[in-house]
C-alpha positions in Angstrom: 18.9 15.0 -10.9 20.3 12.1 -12.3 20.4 10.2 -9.3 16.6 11.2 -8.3 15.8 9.6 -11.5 17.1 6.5 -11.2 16.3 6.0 -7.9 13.0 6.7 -8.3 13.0 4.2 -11.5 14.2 1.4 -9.3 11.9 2.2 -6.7 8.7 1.3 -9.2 11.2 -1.4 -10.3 10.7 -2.8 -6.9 7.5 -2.0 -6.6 6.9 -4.2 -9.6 7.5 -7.4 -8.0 4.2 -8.2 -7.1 3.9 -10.6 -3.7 0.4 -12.2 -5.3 2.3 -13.1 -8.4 5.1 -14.9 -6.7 3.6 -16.5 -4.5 0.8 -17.2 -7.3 3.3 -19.1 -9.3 4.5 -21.3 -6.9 0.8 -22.7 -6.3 0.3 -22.4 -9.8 -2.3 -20.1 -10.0 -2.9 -16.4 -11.2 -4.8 -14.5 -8.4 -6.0 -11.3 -11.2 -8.5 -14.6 -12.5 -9.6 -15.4 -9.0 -12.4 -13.4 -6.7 -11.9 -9.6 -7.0 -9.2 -9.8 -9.8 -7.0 -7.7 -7.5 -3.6 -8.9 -7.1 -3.1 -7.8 -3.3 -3.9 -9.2 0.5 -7.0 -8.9 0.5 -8.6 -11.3 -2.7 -5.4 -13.5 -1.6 -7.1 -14.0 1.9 -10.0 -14.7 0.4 -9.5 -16.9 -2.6 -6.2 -19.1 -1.0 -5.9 -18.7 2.6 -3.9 -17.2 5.1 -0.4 -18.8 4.3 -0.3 -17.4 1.0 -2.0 -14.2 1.8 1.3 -13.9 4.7 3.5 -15.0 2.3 2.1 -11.6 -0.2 1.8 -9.6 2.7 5.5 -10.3 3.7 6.6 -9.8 -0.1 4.8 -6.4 -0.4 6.0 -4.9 3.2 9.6 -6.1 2.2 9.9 -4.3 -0.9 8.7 -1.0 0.5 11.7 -1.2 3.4 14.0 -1.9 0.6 12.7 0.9 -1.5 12.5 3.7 0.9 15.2 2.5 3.5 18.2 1.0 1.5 17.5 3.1 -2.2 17.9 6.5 -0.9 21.6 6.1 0.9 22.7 4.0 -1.8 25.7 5.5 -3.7 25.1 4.0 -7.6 28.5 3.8 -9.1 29.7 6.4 -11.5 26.2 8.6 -10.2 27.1 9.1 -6.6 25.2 11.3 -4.1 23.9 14.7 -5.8 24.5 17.4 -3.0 21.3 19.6 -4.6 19.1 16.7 -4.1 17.1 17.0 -1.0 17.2 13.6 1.2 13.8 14.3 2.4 12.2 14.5 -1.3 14.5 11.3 -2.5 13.0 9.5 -0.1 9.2 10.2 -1.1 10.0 9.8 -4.2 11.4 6.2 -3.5 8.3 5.4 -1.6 6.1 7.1 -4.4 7.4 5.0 -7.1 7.3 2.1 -5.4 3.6 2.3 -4.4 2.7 3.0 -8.1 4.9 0.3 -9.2 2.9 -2.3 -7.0 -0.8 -0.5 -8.7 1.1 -0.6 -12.3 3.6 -3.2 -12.6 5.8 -3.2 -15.4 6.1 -6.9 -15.5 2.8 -8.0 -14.9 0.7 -5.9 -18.0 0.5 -3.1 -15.7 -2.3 -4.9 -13.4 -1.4 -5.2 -9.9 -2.8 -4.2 -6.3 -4.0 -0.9 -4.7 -1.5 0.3 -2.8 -1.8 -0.5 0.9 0.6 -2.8 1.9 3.0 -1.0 0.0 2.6 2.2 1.7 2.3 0.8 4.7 5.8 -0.1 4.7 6.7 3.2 2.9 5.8 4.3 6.1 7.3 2.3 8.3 10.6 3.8 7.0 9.2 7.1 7.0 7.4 7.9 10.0 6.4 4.5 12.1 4.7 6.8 14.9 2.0 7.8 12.5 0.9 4.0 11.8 -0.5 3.6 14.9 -3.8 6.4 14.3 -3.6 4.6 10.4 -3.6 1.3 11.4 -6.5 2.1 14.3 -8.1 3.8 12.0 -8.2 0.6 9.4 -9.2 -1.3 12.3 -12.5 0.4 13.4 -13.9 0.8 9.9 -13.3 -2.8 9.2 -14.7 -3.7 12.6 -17.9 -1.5 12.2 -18.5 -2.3 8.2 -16.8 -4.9 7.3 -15.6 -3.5 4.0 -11.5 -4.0 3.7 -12.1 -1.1 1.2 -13.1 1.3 2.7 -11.5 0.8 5.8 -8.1 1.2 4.0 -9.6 4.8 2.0 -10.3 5.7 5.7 -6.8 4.9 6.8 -5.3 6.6 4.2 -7.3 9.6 5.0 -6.6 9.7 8.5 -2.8 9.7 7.2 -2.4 13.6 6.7 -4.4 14.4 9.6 -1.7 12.1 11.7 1.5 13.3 9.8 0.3 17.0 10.5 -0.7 16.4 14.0 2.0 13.8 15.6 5.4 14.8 13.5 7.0 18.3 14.7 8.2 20.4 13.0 5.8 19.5 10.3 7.6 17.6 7.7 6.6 19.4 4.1 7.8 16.3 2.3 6.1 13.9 4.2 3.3 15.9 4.1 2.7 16.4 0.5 3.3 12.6 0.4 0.4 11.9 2.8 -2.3 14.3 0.6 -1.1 12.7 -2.9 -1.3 9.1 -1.4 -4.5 9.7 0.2 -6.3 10.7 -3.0 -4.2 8.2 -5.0 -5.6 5.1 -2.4 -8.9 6.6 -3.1 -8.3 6.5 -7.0 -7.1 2.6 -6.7 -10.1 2.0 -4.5 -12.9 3.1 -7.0 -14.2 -0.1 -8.0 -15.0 -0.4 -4.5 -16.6 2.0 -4.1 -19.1 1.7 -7.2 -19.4 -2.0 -5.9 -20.8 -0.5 -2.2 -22.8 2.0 -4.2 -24.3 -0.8 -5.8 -24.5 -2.9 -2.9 -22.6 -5.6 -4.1 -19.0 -5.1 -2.1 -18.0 -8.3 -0.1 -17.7 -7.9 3.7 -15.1 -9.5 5.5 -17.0 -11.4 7.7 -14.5 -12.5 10.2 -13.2 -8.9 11.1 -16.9 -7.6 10.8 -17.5 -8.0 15.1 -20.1 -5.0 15.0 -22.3 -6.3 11.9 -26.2 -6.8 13.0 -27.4 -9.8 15.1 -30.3 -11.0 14.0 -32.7 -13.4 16.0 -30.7 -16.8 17.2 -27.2 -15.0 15.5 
């Protein structure tokens, strides 16, 4: 148990090490004061471009792969590999401490994104086949709304569907994974979500292709 501990501990560790932060500091600016406030892709895109929101991007994919891919095998010294651990639950735990490490960040006041690049490269690790009904899925809600937002709840709530459907035999771990990150991308999201209540949310207008025409548009 000791080693799930720990590894699960440096996962959110990782997870801390926020891509809009770094990449904020070496432009000099702190991206939670800018646009949304959020420190992930999305306000980055918006408020300083789309080198810098690469460069988060990059940052936030990377430290997933580390997470989930490298933490798992690694054999800490004097803790070794615990026989009664199960690989399988190690490595969602890995992938669910990092993700709440990027939301919570111990070194940034506990203020940091929501979550999706973060799984997305949790996943990668994990399961790369089911990205592709994910990622589609992001694609068409952004495409038909506009909303970055809600096309990522959406993707995230495709993700059981596609872990039950594509992976055989059904992967429990996985699986539980998939449920608890789909309601905990929801949970990240809820400012959105009062924002398109209240008709407020901002549209990504260069990904919007199915938004209204008006006359002469």
């Amino acid at each position: 148990m000791l080693e799930l501990g720990l590894k699960t501990l440096f996962a959110y560790l990782l997870g801390s090490v926020m891509g809009a932060m770094l990449m904020g500091r070496l432009r000099g600016v702190d991206i939670r004061r800018l646009g949304s406030g959020n420190a992930g892709g999305t306000n980055a895109l918006r408020t300083q471009g789309i080198g810098f929101a690469a460069g988060v991007v990059v940052i936030d994919l990377g430290k997933a792969l580390v997470a989930v891919g490298l933490l798992p095998g690694w054999d800490i010294p004097g803790v070794g590999l615990d026989p009664e651990v199960s690989r399988a639950w190690l490595v969602v735990a890995c992938a669910t401490g990092v993700v709440v490490g990027h939301v919570w960040p111990l070194y940034h006041e506990f203020r940091g994104g929501k979550g999706g690049a973060t799984l997305v490269g949790a996943l990668a690790v994990m399961a790369p086949i089911v990205l592709v009904p994910v990622l589609a899925t992001w694609m068409v809600v952004v495409m038909a709304s506009g909303y970055v937002g809600l096309a990522t709840m959406m993707a995230a709530f495709s993700l059981p569907f596609a872990v039950g459907i594509l992976l055989e035999p059904l992967q429990l771990p996985l699986l539980a994974f998939s449920l608890v990150m789909a309601a905990f991308i929801v949970f990240t999201h809820r400012a959105n979500i009062a924002r398109m209540r209240a008709g407020n949310e901002n549209r990504m207008t260069s990904l919007w292709l199915f938004r209204p025409r008006g006359p002469g548009s």
